[in-house]
MIDOSE-1310 file (N, C-alpha, C; in nm, 2 decimals, decimal comma, always signed):
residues 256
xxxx	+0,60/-2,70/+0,82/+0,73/-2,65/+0,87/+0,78/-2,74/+0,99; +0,75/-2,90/+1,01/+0,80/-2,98/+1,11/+0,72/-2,95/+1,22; +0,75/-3,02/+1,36/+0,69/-2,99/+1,44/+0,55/-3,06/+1,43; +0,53/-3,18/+1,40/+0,44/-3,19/+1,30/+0,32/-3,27/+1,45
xxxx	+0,21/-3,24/+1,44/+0,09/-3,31/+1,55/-0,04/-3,37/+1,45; -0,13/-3,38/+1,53/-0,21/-3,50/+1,42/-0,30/-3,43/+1,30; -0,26/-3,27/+1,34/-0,35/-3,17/+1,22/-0,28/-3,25/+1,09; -0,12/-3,21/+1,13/-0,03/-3,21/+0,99/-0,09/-3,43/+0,94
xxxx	-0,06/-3,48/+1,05/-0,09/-3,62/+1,00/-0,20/-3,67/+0,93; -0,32/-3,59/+0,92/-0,48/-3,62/+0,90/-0,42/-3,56/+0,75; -0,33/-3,47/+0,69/-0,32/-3,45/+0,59/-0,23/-3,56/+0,49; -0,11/-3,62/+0,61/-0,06/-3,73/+0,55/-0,16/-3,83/+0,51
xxxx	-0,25/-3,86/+0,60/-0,36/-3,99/+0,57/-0,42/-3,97/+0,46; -0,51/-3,82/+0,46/-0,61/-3,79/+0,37/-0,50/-3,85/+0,21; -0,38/-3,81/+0,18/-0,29/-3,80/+0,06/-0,31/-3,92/+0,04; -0,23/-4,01/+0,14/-0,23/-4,19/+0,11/-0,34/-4,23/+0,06
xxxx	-0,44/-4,20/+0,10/-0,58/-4,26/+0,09/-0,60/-4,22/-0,07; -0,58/-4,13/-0,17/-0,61/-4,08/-0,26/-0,48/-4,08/-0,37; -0,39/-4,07/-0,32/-0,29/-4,07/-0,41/-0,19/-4,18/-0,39; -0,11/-4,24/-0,54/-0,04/-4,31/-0,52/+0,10/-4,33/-0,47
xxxx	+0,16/-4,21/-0,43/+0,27/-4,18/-0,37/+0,26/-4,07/-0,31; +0,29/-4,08/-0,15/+0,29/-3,97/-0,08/+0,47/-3,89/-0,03; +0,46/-3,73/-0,02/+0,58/-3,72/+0,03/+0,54/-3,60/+0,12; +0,62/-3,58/+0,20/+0,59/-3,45/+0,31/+0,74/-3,37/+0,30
xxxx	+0,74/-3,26/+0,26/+0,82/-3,17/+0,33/+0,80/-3,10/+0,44; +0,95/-3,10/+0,45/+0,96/-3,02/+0,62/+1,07/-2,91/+0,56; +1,05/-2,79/+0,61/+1,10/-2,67/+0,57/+1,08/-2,55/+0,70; +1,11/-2,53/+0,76/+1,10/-2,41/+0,79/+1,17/-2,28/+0,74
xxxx	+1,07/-2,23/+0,68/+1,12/-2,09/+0,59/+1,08/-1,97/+0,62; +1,26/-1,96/+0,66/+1,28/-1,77/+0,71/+1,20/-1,72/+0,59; +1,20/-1,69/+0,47/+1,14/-1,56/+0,40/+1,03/-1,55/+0,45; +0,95/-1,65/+0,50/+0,80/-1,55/+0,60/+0,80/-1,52/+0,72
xxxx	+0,91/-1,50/+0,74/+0,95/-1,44/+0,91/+0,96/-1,31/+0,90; +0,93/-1,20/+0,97/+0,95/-1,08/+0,97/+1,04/-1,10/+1,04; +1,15/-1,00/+1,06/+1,27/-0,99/+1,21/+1,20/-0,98/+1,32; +1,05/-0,96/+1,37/+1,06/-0,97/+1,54/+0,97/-1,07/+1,54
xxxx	+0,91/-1,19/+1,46/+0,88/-1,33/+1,47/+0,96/-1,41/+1,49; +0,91/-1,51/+1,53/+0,95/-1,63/+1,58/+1,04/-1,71/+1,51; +1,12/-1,68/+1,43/+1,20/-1,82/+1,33/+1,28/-1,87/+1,44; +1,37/-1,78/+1,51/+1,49/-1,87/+1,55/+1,40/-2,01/+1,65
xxxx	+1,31/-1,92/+1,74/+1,27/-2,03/+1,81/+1,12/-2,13/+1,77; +1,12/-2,09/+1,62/+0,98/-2,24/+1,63/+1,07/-2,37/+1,60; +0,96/-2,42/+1,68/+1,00/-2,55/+1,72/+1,05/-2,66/+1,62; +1,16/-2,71/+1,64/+1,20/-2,80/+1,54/+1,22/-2,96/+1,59
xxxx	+1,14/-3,05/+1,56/+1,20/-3,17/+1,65/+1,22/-3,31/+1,51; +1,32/-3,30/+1,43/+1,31/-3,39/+1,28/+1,27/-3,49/+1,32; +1,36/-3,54/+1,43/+1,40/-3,73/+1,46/+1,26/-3,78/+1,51; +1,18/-3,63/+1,55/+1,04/-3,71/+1,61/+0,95/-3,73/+1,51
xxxx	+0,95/-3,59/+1,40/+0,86/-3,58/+1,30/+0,93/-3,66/+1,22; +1,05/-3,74/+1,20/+1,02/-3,86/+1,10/+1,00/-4,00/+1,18; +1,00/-4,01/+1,30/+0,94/-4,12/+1,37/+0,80/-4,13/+1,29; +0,70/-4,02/+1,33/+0,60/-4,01/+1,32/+0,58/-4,03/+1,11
xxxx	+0,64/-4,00/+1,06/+0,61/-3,98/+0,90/+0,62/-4,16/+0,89; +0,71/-4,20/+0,95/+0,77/-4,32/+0,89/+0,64/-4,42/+0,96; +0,58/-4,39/+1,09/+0,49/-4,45/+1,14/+0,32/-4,46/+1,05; +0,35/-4,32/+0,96/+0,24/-4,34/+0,86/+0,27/-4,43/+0,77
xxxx	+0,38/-4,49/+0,75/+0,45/-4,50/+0,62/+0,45/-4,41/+0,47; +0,51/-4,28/+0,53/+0,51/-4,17/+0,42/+0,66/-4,23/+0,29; +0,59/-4,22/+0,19/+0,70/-4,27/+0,08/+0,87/-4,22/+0,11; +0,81/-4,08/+0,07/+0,94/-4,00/+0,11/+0,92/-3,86/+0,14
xxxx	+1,05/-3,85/+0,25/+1,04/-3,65/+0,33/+1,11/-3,65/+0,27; +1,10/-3,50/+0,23/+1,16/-3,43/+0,17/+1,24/-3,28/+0,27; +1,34/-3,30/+0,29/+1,41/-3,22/+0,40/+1,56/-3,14/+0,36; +1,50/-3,03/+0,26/+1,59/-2,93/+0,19/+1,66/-2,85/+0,33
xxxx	+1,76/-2,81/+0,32/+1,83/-2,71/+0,42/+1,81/-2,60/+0,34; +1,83/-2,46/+0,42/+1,83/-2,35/+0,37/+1,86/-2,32/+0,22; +2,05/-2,31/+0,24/+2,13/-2,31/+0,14/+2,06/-2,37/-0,01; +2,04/-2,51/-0,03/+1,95/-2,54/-0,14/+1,90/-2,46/-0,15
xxxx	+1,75/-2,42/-0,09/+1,67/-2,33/-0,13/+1,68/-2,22/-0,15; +1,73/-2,14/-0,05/+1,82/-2,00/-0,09/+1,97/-1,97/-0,10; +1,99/-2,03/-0,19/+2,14/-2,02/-0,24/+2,22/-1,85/-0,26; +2,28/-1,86/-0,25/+2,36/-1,71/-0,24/+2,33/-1,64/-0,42
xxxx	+2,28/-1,52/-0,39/+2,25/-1,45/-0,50/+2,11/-1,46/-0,49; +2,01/-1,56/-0,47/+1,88/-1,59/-0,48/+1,81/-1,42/-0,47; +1,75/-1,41/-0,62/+1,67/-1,26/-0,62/+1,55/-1,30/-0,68; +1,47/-1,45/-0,68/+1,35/-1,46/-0,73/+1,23/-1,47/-0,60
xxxx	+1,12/-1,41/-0,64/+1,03/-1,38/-0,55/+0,86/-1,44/-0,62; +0,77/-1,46/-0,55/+0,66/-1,49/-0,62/+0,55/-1,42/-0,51; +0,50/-1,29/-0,59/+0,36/-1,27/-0,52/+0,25/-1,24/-0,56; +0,16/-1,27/-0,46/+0,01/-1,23/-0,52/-0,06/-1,15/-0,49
xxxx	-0,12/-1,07/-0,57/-0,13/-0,91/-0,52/-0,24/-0,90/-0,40; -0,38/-0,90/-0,44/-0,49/-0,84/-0,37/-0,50/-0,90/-0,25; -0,54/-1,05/-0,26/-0,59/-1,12/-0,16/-0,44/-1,13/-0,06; -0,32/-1,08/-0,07/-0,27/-1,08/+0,05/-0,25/-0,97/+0,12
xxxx	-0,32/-0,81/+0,07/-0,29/-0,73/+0,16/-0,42/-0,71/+0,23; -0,47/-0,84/+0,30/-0,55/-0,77/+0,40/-0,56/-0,87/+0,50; -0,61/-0,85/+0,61/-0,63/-0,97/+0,68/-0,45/-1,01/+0,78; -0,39/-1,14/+0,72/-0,34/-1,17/+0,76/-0,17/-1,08/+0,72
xxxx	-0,24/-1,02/+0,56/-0,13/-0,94/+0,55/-0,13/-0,76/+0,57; -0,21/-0,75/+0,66/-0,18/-0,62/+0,75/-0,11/-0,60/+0,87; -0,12/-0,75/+0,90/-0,05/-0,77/+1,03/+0,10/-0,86/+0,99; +0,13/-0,93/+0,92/+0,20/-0,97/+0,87/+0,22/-0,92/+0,72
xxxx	+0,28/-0,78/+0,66/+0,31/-0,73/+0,54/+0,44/-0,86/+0,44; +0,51/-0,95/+0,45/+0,61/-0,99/+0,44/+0,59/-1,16/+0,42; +0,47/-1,15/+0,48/+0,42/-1,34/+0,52/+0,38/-1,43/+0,40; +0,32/-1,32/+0,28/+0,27/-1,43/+0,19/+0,37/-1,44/+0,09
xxxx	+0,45/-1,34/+0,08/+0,51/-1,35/-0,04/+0,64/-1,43/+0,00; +0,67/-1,50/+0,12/+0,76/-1,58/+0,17/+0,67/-1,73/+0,13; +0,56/-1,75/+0,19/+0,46/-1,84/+0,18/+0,46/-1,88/+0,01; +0,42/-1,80/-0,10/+0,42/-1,79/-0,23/+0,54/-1,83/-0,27
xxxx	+0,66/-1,81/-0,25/+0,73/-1,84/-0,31/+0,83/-1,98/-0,27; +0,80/-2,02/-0,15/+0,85/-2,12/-0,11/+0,77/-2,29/-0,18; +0,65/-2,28/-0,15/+0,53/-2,32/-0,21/+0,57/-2,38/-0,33; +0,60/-2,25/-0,43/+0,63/-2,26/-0,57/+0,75/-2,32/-0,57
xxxx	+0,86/-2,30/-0,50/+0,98/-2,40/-0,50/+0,96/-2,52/-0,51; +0,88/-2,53/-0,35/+0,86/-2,70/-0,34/+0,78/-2,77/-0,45; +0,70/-2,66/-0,54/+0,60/-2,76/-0,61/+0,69/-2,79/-0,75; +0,77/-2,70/-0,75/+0,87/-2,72/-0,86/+0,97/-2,84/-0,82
xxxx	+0,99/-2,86/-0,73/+1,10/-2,97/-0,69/+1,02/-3,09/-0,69; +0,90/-3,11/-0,65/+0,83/-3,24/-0,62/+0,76/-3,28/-0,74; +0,71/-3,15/-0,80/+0,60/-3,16/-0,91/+0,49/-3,27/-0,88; +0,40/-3,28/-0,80/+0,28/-3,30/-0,73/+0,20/-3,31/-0,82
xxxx	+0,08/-3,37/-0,84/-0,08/-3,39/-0,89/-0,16/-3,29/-0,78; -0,10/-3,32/-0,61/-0,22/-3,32/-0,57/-0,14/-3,24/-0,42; -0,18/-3,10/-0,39/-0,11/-3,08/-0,28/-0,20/-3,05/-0,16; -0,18/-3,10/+0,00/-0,28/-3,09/+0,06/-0,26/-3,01/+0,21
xxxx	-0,33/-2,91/+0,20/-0,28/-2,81/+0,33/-0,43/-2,80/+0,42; -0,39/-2,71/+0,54/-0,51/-2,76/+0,64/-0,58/-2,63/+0,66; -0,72/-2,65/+0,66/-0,80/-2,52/+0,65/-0,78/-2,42/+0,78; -0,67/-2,47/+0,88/-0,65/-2,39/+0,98/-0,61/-2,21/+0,97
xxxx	-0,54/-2,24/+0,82/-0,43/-2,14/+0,75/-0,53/-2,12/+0,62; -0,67/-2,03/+0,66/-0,73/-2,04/+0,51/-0,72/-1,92/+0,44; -0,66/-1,83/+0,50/-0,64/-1,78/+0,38/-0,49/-1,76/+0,28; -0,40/-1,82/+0,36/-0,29/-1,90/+0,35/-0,33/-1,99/+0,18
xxxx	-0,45/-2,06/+0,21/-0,48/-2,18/+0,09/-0,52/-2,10/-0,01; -0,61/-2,00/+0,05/-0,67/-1,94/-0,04/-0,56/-1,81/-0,16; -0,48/-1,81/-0,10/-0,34/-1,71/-0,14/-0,29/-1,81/-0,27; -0,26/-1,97/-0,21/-0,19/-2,05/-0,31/-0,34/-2,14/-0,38
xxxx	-0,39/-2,13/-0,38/-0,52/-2,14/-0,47/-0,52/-2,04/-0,63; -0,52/-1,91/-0,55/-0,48/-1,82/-0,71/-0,39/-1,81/-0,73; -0,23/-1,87/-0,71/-0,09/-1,88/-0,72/-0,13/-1,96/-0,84; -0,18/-2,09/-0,77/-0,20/-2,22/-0,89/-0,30/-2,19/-1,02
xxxx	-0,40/-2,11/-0,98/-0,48/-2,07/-1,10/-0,40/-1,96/-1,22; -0,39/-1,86/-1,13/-0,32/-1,79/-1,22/-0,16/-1,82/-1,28; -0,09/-1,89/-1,22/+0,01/-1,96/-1,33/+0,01/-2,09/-1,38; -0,13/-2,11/-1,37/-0,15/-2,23/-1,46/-0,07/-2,39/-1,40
xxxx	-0,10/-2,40/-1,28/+0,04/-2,51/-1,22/-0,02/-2,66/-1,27; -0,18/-2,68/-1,29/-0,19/-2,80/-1,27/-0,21/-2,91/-1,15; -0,19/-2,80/-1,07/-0,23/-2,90/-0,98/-0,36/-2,85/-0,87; -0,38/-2,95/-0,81/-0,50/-3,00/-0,73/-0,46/-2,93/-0,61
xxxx	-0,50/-2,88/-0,54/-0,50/-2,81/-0,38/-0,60/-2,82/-0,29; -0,59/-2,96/-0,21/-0,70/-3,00/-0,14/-0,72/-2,96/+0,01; -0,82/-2,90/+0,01/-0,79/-2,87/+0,19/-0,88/-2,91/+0,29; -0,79/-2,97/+0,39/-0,83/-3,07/+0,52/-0,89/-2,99/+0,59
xxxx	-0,98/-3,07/+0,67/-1,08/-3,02/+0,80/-0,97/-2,92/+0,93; -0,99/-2,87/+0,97/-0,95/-2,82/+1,05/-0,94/-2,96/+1,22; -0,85/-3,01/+1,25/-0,79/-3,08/+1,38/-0,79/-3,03/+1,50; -0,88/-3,05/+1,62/-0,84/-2,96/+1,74/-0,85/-3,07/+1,87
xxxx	-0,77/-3,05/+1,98/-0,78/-3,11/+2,12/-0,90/-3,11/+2,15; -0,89/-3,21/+2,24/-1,00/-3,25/+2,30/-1,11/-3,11/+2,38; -1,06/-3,04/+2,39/-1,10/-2,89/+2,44/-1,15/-2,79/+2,35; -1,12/-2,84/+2,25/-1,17/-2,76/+2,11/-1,05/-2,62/+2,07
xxxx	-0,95/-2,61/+2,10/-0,80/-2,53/+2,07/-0,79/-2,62/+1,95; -0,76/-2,58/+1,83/-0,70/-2,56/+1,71/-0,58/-2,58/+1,70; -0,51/-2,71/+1,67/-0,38/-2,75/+1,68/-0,29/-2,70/+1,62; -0,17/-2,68/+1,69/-0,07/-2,57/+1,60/+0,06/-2,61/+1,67
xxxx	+0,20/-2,57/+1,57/+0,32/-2,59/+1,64/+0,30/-2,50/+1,73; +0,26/-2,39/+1,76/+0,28/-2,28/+1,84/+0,22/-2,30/+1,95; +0,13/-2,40/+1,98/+0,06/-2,41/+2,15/+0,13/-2,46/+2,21; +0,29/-2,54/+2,16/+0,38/-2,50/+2,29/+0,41/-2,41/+2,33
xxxx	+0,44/-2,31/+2,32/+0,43/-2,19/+2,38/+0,36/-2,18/+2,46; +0,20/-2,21/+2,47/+0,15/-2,13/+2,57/+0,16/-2,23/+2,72; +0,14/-2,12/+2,80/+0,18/-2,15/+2,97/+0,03/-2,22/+2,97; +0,00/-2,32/+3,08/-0,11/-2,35/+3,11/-0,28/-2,27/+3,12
xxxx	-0,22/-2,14/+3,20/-0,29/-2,03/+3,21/-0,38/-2,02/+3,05; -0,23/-1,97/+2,99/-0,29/-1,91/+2,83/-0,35/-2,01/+2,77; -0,31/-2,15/+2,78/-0,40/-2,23/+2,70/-0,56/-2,25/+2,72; -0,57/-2,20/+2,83/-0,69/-2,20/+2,89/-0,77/-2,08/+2,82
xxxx	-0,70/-1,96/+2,83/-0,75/-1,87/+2,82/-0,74/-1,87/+2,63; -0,70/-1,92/+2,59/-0,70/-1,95/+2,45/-0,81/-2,02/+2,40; -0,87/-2,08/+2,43/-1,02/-2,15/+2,40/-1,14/-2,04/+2,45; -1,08/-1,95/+2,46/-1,18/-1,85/+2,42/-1,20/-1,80/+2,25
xxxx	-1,12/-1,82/+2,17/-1,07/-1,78/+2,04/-1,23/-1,87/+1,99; -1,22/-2,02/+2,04/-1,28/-2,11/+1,98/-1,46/-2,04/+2,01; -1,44/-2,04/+2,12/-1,60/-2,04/+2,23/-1,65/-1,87/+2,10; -1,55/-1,79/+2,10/-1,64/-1,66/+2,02/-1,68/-1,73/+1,85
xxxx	-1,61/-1,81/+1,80/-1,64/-1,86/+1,64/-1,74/-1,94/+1,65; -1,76/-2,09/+1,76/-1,88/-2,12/+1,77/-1,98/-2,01/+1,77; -2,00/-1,94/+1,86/-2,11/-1,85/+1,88/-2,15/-1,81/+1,75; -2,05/-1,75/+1,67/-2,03/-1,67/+1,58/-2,15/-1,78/+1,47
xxxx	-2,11/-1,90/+1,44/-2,12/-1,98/+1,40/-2,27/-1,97/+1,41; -2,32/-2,03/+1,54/-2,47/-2,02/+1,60/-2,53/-1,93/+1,57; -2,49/-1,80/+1,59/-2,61/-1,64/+1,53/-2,62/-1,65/+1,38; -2,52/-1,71/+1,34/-2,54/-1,73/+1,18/-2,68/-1,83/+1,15
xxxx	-2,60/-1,94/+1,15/-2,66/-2,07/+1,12/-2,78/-2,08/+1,18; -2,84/-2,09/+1,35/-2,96/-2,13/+1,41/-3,03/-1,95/+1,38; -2,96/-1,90/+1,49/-3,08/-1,77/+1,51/-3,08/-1,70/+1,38; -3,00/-1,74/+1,23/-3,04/-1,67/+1,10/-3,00/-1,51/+1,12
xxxx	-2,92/-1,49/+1,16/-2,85/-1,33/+1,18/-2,78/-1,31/+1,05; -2,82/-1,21/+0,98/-2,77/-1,23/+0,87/-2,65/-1,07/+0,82; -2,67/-1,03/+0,96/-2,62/-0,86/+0,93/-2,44/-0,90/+1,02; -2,30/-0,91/+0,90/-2,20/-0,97/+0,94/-2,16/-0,88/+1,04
xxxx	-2,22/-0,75/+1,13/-2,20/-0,64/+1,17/-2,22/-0,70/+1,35; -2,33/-0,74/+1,31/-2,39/-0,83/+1,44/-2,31/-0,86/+1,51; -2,28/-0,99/+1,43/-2,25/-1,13/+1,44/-2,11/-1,10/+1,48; -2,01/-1,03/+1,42/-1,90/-0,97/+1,51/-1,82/-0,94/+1,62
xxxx	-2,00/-0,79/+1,60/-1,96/-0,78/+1,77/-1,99/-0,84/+1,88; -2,09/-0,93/+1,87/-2,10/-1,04/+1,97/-1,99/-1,12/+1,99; -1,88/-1,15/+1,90/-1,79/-1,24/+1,90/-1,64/-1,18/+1,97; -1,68/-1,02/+1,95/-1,56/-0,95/+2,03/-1,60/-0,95/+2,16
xxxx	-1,68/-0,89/+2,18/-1,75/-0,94/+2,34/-1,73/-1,02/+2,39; -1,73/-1,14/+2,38/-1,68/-1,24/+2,44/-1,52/-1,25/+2,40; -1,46/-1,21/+2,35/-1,31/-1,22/+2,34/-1,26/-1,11/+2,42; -1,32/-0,97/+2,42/-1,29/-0,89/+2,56/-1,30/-0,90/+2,67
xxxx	-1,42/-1,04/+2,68/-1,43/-1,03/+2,81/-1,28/-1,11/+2,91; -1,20/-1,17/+2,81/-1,02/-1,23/+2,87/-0,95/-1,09/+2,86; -0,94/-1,04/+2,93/-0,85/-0,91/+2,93/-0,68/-0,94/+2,86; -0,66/-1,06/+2,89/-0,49/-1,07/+2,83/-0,46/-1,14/+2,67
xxxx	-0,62/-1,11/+2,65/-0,62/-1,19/+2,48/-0,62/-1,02/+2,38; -0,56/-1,00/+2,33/-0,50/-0,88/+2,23/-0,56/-0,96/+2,10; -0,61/-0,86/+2,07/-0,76/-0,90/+1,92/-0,68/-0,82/+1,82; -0,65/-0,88/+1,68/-0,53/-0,83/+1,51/-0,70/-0,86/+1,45
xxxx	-0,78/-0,91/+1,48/-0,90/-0,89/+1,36/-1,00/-1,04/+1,39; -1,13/-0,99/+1,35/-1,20/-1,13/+1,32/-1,29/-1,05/+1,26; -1,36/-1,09/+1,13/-1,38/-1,12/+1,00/-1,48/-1,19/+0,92; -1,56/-1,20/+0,88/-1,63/-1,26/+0,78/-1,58/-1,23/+0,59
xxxx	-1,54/-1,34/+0,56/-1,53/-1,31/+0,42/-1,57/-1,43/+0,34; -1,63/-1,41/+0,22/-1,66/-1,49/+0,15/-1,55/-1,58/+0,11; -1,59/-1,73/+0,07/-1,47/-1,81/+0,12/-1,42/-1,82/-0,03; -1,47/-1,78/-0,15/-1,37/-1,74/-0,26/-1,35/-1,61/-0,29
xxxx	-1,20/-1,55/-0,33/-1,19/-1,44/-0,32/-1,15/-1,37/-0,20; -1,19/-1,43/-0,05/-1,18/-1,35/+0,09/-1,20/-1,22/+0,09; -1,34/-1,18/+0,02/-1,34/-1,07/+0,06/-1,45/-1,02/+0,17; -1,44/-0,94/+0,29/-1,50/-0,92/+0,35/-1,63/-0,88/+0,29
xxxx	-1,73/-0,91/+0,39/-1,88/-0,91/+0,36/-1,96/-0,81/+0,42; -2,11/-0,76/+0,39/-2,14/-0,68/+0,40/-2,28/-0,71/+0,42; -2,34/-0,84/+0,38/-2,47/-0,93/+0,41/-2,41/-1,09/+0,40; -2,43/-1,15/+0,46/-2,44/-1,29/+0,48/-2,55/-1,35/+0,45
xxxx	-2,54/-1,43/+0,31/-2,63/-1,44/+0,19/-2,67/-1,62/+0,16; -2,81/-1,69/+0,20/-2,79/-1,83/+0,19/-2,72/-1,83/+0,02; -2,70/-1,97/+0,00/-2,64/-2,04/-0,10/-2,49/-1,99/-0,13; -2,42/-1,95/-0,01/-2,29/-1,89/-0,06/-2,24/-1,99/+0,06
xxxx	-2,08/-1,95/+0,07/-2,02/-2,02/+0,19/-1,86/-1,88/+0,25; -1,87/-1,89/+0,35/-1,78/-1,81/+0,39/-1,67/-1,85/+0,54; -1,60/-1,81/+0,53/-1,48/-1,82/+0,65/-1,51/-1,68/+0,77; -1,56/-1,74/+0,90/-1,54/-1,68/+1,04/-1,40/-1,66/+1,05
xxxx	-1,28/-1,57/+1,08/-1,18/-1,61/+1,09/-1,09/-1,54/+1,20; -1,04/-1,54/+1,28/-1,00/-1,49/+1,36/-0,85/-1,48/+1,40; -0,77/-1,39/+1,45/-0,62/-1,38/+1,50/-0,65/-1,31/+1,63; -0,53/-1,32/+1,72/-0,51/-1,25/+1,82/-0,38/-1,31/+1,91
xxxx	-0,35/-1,21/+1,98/-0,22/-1,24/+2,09/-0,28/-1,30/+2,16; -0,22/-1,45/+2,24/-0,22/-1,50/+2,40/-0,13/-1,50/+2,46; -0,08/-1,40/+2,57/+0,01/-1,35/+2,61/+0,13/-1,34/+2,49; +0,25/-1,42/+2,48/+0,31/-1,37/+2,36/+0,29/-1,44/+2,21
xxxx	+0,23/-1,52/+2,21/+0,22/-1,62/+2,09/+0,07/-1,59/+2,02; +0,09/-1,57/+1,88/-0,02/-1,55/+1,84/-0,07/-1,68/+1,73; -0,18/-1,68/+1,77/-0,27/-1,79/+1,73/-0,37/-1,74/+1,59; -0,44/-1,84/+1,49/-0,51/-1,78/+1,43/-0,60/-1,92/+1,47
xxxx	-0,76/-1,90/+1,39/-0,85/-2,02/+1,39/-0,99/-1,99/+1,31; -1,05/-2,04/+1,26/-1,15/-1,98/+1,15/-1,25/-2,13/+1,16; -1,40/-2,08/+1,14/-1,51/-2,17/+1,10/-1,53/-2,12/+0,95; -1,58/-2,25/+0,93/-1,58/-2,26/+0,74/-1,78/-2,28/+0,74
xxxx	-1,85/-2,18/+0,67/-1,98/-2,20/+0,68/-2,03/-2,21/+0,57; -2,13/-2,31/+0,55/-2,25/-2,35/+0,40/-2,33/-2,29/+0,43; -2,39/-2,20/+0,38/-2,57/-2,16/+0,39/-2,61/-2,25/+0,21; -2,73/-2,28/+0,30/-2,81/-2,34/+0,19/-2,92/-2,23/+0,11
């Protein structure tokens, strides 16, 4: 959606490197806005984010205006059932099926081999993962490492928003998923009950951080877990308010 920092560019690179022609759209799309989110004000800066495209040497943006997209009369919708009513879509009811169908536009307008999004937004991928299986699209859906500052914050259009203070206090998000990470992996904690509540604990202990869920789910399917089982792999994942901007951020784990 524009606004683009080195998360979105690590995905331009990764494309170049693998594919023969690369293109980036830039869209910001109302249908996943609820009315009291952010559309009017996320951030939009083109002239920077095609400085920056053209400095990758991206083939071609692709930069539809609304109207194209949703033309007057527009009554087609694309959703997917299970995997979006939980998680991101209890707190956001309206988010995926905006996400789903936009997706499917663009993949229809570009017609792609190979489309590459960032594991910041995983269950986001994981939403258009079964979009692409179940209608058969053909294409490839590759997903990048997660990108963070030098502080370990999880790069997003949205950390302009936060005031100094909050950014500070937003690397607490990080510090509970490491942990989270560590009871798993080193100390072998295998009860996801645990491993949890230690990670809220340390996210309560910032009183002005407002906790929407953190999570263990198996990383196909996303469904929450109930033992944490070697030879599987699963998503730590987390949401919450910092003062008014809400952030998401998730560890991706292998047990052997």
């Amino acid at each position: 959606m524009g606004a683009l920092h080195a998360g979105h560019l690590s995905l331009v690179e990764r494309c170049k490197s693998e594919c023969d022609i690369t293109i980036v759209s830039i869209f910001v799309n109302p249908t996943q806005f609820a009315p009291n989110e952010d559309l009017e004000k996320y951030p939009r800066n083109l002239e920077r984010d095609k400085k920056l495209l053209l400095d990758e040497n991206v083939d071609y943006i692709f930069f539809p205006d609304k109207d194209q997209i949703y033309p007057y009369n527009f009554q087609t919708y694309v959703s997917v059932e299970k995997i979006t009513k939980i998680l991101e879509g209890e707190f956001r009811p309206i988010h995926f099926r905006g996400v789903t169908t936009i997706v499917n536009i663009l993949f229809n307008c570009v017609k792609p081999d190979y489309a590459y999004f960032g594991q910041k937004d995983a269950q986001q991928v994981a939403v258009i993962q079964q979009m692409v299986s179940d209608l058969k699209m053909g294409i490839d859906i590759v997903v990048c490492p997660i990108v963070r500052e030098s502080d370990g914050l999880a790069m997003s259009s949205r950390n302009v928003y936060l005031s100094s203070e909050e950014r500070e206090m937003a690397l607490t998000l990080h510090k509970a998923l490491l942990y989270g990470r560590k009871l798993i992996e080193e100390d072998k904690e295998m009860n996801p009950h645990i491993v949890l509540d230690n990670m809220k604990a340390i996210i309560y202990e910032e009183k002005s951080i407002k906790l929407d869920y953190v999570a263990i789910v198996n990383a196909y399917g996303f469904k929450e877990v109930d033992l944490i089982e070697g030879g599987n792999e699963y998503y730590i994942l987390i949401a919450a308010k910092v003062g008014n901007t809400r952030l998401i951020d998730n560890e991706f784990i292998t047990l052997s």
